[in-house]
Chimera marker file (.cmm) of the C-alpha trace (Angstrom):
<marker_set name="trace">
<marker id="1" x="7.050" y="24.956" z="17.346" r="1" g="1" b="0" radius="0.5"/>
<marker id="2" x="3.934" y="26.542" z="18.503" r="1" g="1" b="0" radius="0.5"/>
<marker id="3" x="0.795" y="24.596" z="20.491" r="1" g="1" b="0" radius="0.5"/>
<marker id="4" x="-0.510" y="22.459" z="18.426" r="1" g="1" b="0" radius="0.5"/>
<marker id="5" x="0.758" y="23.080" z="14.915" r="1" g="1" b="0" radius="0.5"/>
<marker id="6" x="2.653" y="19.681" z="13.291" r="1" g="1" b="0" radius="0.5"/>
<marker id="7" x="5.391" y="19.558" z="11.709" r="1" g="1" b="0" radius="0.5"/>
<marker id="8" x="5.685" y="19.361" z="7.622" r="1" g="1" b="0" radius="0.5"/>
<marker id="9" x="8.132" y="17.069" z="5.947" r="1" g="1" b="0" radius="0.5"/>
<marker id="10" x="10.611" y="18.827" z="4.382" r="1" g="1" b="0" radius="0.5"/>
<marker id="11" x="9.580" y="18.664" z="0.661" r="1" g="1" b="0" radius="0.5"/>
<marker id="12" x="12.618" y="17.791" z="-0.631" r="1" g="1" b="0" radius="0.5"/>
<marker id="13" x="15.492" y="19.779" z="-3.066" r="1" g="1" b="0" radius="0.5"/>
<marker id="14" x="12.903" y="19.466" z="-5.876" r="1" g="1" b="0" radius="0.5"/>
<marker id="15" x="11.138" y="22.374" z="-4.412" r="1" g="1" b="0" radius="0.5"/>
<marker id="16" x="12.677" y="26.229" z="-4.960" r="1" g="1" b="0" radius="0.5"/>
<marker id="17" x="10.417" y="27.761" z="-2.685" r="1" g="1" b="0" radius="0.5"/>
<marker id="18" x="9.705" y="25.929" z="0.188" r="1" g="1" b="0" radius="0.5"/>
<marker id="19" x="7.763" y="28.651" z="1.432" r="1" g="1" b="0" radius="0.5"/>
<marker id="20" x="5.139" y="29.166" z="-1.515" r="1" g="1" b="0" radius="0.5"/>
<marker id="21" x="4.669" y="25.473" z="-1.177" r="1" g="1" b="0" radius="0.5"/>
<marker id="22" x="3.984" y="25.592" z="2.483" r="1" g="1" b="0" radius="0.5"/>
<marker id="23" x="1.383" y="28.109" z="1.905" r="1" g="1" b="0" radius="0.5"/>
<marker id="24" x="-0.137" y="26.611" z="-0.996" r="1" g="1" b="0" radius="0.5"/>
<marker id="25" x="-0.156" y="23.070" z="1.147" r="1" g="1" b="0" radius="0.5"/>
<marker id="26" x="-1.842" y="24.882" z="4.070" r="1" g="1" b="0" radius="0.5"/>
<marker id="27" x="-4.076" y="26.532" z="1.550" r="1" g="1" b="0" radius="0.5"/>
<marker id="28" x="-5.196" y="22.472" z="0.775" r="1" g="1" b="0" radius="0.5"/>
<marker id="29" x="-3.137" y="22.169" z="-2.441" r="1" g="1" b="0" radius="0.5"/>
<marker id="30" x="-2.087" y="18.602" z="-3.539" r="1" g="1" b="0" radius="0.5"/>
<marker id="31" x="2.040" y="18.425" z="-3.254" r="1" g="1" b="0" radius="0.5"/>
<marker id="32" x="2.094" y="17.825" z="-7.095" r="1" g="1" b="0" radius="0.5"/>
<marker id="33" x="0.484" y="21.497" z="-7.648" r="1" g="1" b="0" radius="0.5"/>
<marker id="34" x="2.023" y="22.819" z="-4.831" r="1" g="1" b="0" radius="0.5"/>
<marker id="35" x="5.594" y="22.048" z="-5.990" r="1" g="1" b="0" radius="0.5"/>
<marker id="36" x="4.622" y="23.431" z="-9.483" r="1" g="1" b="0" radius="0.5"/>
<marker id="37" x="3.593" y="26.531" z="-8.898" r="1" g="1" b="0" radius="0.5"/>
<marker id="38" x="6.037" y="27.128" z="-6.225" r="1" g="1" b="0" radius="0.5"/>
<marker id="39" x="8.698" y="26.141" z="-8.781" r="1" g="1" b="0" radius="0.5"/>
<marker id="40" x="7.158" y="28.171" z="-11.602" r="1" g="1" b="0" radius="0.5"/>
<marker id="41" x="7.679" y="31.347" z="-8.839" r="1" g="1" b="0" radius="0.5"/>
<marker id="42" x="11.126" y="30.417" z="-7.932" r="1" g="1" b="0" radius="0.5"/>
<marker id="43" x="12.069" y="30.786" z="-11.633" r="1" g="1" b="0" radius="0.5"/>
<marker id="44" x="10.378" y="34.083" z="-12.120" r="1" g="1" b="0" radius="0.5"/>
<marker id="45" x="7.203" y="32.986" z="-13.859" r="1" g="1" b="0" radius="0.5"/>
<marker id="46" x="3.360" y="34.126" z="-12.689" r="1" g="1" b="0" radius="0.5"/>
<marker id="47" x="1.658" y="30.206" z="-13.366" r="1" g="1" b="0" radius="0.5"/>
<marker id="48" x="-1.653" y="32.150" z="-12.288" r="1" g="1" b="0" radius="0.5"/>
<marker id="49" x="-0.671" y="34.813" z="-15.389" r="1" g="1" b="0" radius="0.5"/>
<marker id="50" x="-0.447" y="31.951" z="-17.710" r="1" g="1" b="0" radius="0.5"/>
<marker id="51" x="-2.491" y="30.302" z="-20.376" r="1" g="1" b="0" radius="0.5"/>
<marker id="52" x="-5.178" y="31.012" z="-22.030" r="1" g="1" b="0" radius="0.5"/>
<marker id="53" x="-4.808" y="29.180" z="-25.364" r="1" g="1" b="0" radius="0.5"/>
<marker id="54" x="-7.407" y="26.567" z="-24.143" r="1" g="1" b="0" radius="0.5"/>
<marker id="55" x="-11.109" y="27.145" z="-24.191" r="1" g="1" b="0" radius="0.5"/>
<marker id="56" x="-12.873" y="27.511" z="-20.799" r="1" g="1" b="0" radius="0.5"/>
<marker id="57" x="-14.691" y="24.187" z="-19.711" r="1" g="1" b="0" radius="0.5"/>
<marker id="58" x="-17.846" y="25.394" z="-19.960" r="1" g="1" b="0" radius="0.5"/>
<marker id="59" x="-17.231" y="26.130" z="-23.899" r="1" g="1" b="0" radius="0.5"/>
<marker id="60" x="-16.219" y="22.425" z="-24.219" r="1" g="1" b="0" radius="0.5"/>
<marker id="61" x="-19.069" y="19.527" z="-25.268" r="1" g="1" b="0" radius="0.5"/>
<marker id="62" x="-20.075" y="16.451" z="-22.426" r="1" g="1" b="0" radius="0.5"/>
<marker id="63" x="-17.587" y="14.286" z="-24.681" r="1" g="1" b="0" radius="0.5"/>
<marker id="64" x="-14.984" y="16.807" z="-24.995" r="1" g="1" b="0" radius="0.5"/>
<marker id="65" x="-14.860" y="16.828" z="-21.676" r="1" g="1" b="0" radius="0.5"/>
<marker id="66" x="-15.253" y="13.450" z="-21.099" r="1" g="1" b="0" radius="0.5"/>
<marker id="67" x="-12.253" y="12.462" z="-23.592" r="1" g="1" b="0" radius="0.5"/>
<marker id="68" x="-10.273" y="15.152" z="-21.353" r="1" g="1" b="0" radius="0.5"/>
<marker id="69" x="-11.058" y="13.123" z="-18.394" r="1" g="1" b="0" radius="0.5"/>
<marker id="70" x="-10.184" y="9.901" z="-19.921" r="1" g="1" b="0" radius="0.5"/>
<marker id="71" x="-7.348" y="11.890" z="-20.618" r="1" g="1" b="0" radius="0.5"/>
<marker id="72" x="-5.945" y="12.092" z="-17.229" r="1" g="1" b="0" radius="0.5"/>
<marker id="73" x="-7.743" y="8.810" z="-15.823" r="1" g="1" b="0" radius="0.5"/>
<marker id="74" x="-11.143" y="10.389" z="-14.141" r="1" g="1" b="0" radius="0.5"/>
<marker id="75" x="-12.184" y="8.061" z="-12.089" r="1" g="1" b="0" radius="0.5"/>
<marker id="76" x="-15.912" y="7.589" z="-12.569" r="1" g="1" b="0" radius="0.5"/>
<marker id="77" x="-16.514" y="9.636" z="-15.986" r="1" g="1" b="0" radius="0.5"/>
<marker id="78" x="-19.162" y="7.890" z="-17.341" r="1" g="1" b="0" radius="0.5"/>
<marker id="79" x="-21.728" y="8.601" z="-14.651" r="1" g="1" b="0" radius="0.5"/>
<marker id="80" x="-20.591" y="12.760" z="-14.396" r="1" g="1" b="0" radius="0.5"/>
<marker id="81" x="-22.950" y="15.359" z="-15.897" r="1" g="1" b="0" radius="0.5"/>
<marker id="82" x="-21.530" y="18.364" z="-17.678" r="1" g="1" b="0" radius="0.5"/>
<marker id="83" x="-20.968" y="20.226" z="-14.495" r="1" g="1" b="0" radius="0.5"/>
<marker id="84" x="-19.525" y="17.367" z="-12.662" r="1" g="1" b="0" radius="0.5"/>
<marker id="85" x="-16.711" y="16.757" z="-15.297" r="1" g="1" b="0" radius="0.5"/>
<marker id="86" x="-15.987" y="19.996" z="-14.871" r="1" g="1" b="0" radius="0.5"/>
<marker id="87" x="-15.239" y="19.921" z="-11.160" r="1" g="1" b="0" radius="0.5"/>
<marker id="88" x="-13.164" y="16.710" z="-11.817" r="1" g="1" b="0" radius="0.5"/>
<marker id="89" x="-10.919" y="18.521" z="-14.246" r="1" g="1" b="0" radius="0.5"/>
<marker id="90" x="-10.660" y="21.702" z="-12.619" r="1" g="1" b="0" radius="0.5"/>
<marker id="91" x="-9.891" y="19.730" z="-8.998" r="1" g="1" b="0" radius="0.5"/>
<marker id="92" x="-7.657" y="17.302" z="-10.442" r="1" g="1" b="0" radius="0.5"/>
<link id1="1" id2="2" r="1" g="1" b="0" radius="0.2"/>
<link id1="2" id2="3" r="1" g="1" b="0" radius="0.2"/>
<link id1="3" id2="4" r="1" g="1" b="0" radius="0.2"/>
<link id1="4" id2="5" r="1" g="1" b="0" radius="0.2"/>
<link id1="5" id2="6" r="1" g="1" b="0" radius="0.2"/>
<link id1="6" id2="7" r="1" g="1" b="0" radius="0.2"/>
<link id1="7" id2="8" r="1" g="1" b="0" radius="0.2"/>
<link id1="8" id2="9" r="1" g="1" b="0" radius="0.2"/>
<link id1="9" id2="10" r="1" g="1" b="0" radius="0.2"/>
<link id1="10" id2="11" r="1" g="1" b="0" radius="0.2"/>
<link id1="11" id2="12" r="1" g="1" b="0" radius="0.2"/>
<link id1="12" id2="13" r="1" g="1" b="0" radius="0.2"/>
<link id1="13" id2="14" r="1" g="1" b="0" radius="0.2"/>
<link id1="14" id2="15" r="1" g="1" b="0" radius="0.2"/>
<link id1="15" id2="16" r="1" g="1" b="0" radius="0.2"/>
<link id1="16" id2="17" r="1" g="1" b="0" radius="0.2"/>
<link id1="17" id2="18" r="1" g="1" b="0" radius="0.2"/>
<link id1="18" id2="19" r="1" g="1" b="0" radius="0.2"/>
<link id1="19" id2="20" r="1" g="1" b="0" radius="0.2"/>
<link id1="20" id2="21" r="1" g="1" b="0" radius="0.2"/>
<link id1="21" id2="22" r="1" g="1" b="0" radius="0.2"/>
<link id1="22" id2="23" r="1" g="1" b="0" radius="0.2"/>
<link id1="23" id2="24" r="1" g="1" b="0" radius="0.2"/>
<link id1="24" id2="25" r="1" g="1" b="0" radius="0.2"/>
<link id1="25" id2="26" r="1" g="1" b="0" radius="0.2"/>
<link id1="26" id2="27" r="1" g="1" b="0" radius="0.2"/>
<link id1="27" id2="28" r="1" g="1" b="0" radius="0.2"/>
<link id1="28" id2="29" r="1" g="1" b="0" radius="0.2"/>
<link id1="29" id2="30" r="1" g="1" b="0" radius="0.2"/>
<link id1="30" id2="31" r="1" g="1" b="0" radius="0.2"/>
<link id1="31" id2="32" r="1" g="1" b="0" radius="0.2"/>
<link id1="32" id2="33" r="1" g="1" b="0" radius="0.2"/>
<link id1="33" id2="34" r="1" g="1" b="0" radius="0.2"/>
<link id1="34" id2="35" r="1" g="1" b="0" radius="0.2"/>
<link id1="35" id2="36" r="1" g="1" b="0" radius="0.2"/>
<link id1="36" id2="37" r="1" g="1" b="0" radius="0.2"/>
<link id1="37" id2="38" r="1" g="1" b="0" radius="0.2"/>
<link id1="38" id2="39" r="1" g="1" b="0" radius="0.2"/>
<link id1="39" id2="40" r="1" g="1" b="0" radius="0.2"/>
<link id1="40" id2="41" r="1" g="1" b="0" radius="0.2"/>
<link id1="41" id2="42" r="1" g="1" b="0" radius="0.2"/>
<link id1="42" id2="43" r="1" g="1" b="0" radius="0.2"/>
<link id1="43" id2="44" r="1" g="1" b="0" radius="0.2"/>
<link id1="44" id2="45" r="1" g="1" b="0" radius="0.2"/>
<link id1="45" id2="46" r="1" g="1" b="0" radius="0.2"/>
<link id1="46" id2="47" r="1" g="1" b="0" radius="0.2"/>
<link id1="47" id2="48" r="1" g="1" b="0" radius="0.2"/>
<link id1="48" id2="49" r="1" g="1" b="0" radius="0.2"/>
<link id1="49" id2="50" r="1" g="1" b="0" radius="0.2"/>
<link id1="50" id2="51" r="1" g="1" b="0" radius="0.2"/>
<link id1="51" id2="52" r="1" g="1" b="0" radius="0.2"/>
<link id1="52" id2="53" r="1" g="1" b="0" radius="0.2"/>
<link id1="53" id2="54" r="1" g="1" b="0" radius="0.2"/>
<link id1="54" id2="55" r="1" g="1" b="0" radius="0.2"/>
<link id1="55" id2="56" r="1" g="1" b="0" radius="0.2"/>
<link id1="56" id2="57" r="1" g="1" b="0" radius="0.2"/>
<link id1="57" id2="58" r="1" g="1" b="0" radius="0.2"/>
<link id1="58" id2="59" r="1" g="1" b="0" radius="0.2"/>
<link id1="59" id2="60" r="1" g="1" b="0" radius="0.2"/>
<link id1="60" id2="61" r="1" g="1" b="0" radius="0.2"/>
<link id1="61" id2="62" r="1" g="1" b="0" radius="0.2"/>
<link id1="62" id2="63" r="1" g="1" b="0" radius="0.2"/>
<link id1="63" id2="64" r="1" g="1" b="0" radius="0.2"/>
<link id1="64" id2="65" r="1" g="1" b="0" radius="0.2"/>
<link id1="65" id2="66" r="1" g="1" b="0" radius="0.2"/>
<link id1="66" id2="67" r="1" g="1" b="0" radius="0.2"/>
<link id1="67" id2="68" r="1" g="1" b="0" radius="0.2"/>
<link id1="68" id2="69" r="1" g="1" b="0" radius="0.2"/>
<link id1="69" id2="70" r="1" g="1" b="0" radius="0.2"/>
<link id1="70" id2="71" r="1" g="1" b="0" radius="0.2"/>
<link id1="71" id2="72" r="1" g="1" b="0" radius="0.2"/>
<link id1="72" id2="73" r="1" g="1" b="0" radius="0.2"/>
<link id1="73" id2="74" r="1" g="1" b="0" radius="0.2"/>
<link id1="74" id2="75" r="1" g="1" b="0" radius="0.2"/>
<link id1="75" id2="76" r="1" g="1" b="0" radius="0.2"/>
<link id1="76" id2="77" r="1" g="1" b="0" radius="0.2"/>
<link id1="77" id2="78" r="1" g="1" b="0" radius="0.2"/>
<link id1="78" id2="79" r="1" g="1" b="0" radius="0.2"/>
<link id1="79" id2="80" r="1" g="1" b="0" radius="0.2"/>
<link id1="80" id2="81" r="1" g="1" b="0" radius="0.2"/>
<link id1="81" id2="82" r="1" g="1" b="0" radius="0.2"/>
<link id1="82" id2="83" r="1" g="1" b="0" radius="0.2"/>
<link id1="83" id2="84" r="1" g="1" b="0" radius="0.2"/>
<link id1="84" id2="85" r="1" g="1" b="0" radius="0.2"/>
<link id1="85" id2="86" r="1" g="1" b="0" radius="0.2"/>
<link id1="86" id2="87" r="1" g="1" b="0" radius="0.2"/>
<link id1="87" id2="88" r="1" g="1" b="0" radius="0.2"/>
<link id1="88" id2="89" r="1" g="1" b="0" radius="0.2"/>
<link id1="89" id2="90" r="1" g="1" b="0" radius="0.2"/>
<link id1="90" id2="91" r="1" g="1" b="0" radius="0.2"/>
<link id1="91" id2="92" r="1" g="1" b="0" radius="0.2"/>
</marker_set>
């Protein structure tokens, strides 16, 4: 192991490619999304290729959003502006 560098847990046999995750950890991804989209890979999908069938945020009302964030238990909600609910979701 090099100077300085610390070494990861291995992220267990729930993971199919413990090297996307790695990445996608060093890249500051939460282990929830990490394992995801390194799953999704492993199994031959493109997660970054998929979706769509949502509108964008910004096409979404204040309490569409909000009820989205209520949704997935937002912490402090009530207080966000538009743009602020927004960030939430999207860094969530």
């Amino acid at each position: 192991m090099a100077k300085g560098a610390t070494k990861r847990k291995d992220p267990g046999p729930s993971v199919k490619d413990p090297e996307t995750y790695e990445a996608l950890r060093d890249d500051g991804a939460s282990k929830e999304k990490a394992a995801r989209i390194a799953n999704a890979k492993a199994n031959g999908s493109q997660p970054s290729k998929k979706g769509g069938k949502a509108p964008a945020y910004e096409d979404m009302t204040k309490d569409d959003l909000y009820a989205r964030a209520q949704e997935i238990g937002i912490d402090g909600r009530s207080k966000m502006s538009k743009g602020e609910l927004i960030d939430a979701l999207r860094n969530h």
